[in-house]
N, C-alpha and C positions, 0 to 999 in steps of 0.2 A: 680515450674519450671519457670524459666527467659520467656517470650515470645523471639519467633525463629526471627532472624537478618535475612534479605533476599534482597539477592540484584540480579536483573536481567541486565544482561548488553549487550544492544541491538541498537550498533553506525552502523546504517545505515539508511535510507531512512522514508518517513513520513509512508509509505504502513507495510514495514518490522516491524516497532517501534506498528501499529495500532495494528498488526496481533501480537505480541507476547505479549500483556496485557493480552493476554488470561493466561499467566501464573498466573499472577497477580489473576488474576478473580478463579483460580480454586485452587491455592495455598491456599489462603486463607478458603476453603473448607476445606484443611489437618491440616492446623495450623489456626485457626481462632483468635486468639488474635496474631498473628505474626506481626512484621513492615515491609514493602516493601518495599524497597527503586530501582526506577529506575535510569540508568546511560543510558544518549541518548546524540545523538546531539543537537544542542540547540534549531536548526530549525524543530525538531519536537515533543518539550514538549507538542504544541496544540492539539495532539488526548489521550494525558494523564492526562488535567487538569482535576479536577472535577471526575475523578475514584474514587468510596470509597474504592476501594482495595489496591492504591497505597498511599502510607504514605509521599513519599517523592520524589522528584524529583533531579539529580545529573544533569545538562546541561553541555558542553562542546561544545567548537566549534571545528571541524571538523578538519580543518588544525592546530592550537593549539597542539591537540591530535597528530596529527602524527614526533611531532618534541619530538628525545627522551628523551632531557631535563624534557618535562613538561607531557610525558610517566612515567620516575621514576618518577616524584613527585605525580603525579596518581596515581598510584602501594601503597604509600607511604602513600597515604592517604587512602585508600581500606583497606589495613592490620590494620590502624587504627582504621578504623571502625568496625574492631571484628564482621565480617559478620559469622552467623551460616550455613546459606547459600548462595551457588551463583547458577544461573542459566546463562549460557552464549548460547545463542541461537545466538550470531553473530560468535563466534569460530574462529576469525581470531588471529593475532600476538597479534595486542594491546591485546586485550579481555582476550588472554592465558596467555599475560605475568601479566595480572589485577588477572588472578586466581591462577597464580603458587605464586605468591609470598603474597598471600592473607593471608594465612593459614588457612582456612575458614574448618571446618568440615566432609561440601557436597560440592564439586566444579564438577557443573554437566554440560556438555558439548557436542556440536553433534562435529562427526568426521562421513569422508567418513569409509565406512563398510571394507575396504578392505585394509586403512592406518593403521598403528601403527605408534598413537603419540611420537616424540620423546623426549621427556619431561612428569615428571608427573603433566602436567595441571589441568589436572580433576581427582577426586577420582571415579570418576564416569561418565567416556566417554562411551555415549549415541550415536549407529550410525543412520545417517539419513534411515528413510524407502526405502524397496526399491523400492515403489510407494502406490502411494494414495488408502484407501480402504474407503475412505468416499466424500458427496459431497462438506467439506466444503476447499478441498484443503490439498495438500501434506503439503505445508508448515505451515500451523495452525494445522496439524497432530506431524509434526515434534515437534512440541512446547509445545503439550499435550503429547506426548513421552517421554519428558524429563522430566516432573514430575511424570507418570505414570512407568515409567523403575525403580523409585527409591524410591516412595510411593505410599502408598494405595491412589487410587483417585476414587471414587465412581461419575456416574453421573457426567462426564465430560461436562462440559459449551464450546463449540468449536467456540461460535463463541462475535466476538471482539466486544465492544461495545463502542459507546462515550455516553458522560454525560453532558447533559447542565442545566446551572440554570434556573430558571423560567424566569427570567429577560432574558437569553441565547433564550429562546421560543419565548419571545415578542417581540424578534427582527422581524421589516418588512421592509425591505429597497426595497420592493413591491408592499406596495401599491398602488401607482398609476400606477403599471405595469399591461398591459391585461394577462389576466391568461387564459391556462395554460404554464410554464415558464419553457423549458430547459436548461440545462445547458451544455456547447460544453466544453471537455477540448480538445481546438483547438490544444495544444501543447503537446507533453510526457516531464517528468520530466528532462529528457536528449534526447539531438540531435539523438539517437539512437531509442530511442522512440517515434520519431514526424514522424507524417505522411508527405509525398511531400505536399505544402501546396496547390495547385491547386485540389489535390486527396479533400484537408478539404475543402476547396471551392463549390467543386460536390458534396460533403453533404447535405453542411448549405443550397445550392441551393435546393434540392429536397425537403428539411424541409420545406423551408417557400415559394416553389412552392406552394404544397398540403396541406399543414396545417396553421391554425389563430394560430398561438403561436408566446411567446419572446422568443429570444435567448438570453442566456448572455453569454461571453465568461471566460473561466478559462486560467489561465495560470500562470505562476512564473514571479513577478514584473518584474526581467529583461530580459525577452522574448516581453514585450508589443512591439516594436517594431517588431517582428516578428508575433505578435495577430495584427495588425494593416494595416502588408501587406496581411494578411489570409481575413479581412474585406474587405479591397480594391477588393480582387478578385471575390467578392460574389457580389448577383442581390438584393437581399433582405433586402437592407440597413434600411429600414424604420424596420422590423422586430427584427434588432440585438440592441441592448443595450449598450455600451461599457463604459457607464457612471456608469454603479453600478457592482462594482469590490471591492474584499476583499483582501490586500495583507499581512494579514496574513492565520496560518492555523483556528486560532479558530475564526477568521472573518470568513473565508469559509463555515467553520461546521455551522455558525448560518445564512449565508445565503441558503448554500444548503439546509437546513434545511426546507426553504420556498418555493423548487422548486419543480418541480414537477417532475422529472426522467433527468437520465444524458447521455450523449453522448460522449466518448472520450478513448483516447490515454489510454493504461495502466498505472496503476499507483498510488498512493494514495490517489487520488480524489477518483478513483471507490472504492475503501476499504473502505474511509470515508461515501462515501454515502451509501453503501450495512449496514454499521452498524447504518445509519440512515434509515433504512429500504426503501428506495426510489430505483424506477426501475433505472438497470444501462444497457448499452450496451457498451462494453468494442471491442476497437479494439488492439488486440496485437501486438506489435514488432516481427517481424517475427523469432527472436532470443532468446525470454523470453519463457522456460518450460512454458505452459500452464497447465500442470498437477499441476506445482507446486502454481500457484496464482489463478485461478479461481475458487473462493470461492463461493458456494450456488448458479450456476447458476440451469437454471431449465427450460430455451429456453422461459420461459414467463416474470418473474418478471426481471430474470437476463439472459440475454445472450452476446454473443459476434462470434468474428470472428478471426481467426488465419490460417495463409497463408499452415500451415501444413495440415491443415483439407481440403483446397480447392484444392491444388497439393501435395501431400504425398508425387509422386515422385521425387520433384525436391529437395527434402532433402535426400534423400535414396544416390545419388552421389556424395556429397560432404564429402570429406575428410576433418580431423581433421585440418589441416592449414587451407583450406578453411572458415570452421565453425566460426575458432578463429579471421580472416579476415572480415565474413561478422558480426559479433560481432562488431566488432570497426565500422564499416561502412555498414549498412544494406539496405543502397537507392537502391542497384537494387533489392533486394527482396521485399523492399517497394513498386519501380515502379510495380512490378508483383503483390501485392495488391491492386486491381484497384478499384474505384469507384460503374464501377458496379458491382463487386463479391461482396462487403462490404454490398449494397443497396439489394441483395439477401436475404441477411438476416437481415438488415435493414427495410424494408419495412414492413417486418409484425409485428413485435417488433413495429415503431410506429402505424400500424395501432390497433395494441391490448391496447395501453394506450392512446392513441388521436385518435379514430375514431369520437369519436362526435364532433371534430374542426376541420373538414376535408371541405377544400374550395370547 
């Protein structure tokens, strides 16, 4: 028998892209001599290099993709590649029209539970759960579903892993840095997910009031400008770093790699480092399912903060245009994620991994 053609096709974000290698990882349990081939965006092949699971890597830039010119010529080239099978864990236009016209075998896919597709996309439309029954998150549930809904999967692997080379280890862009060394992802991936910066300000403050640590700051190259006004507002200038910065992703992973616990915005930093096993505290976008991305917390190693948990009820009143409004724009439920609600549960998170560099 031919070894199984498998292609995962997963165009979204570095977090989404981290979190669905798990298919990769557990697939290959079903079909072990099988070839992978990922289809991502370009900007986030860095939590995929160096997988042994995955064979091949397809990039694509982002806007590229959505013109539908170079859509058919996609399509066009998918079909050609004689895939036995697809997994599509992103389900959107592009992705269905990548699997209707693929002719692929197994073309296996989530759909909401309650839709009928109108096209045969997938041979095997897979609905999303209708909530998490594990700790590692709905969304890396969903992704183990879609192989499990269609083959035997014994001793499911749930959670996402990176791979570095040895050389990837001996990275120390720290040494002459005082240790122990946070990492602040001062910014979220999008405007949507960045905190009021005066709120990150009341942080980094209380961090390097009470604690000997460096700070270094994370952020997307073309945010520096906005990590620069977040520094200016801070007391503890001698403490923060702004000179040792990664601006790729697999620069990131080989520096996070040498920190020692992270502090920030949701997002694919916190993904990246929970699969580098490093403590993370995640503050959520007041808009983001927290069901669905808060993977292996555990209130010690991993925890976080989300505006639902602190006011239940100011979510209970808002109707669906409201929702789909503070979506596009969430600063005023941001302003109601204040500084000291966040340091509530802040504070004993760091005192349980830097009590002994406490001033």
């Amino acid at each position: 028998m031919q070894p199984k053609k498998i292609l995962v096709i997963q165009n979204k974000r570095i977090g989404d892209v981290l979190i669905s290698s798990v298919i990769a990882n557990n697939i290959k349990k079903v079909f072990p001599n099988s070839h992978v081939t990922y289809f991502v965006y370009d900007y986030t092949v860095g939590v995929l290099e160096q997988n042994p699971n995955i064979d091949n890597i397809i990039s694509v830039r982002e806007k590229e993709l959505k013109k539908i010119p170079n859509l058919l010529k996609t399509m066009r080239k998918i079909r050609k590649g004689k895939y036995d099978i697809i997994f599509d864990p992103y389900s959107k236009f592009q992705s269905r029209m990548m699997c209707l016209s693929s002719r692929a075998e197994y073309r296996i896919g989530l759909k909401r539970a309650h839709k009928t597709l109108k096209l045969p996309f997938y041979t095997h439309p897979v609905s999303f759960l209708e909530k998490r029954s594990k700790n590692c998150g709905k969304a890396i549930e969903d992704r183990i579903n879609l192989i499990s809904s269609v083959f035997k999967l014994e001793n499911p692997d749930y959670e996402p892993k990176i791979f570095l080379t040895s050389q990837e280890k001996q990275f120390d862009a720290l040494a002459e840095v005082k240790k122990p060394v946070i990492m602040l992802g001062v910014l979220g991936s999008t405007p949507q997910k960045s905190m009021p910066y005066e709120y990150v300000s009341q942080l980094i403050n209380y961090i390097t009031d009470n604690y000997d640590v460096s700070i270094l700051f994370n952020y997307a190259p073309h945010q520096k400008p906005d990590a620069d006004k977040i520094f200016h507002l801070c007391r503890g200038k001698d403490q923060i770093n702004l000179d040792i910065y990664e601006d790729s992703i697999r620069g990131f992973i080989k520096l996070m790699n040498q920190c020692d616990l992270l502090v920030s915005n949701e997002g694919g930093s916190v993904h990246i480092t929970k699969a580098l096993h490093k403590p993370t505290f995640t503050i959520y976008s007041p808009y983001v399912n927290k069901e669905h991305w808060s993977s292996f917390e555990d209130g010690i190693t991993h925890d976080s903060i989300h505006l639902l948990e602190e006011k239940p009820d100011l979510f209970d009143s808002f109707t669906l245009e409201e929702r789909r409004r503070i979506e596009l724009n969430p600063d005023e439920l941001y302003q109601q994620l204040t500084p000291e609600m966040i340091l509530n549960k802040l504070k004993p998170f760091l005192e349980h991994h830097l009590k002994n560099v406490r001033k």
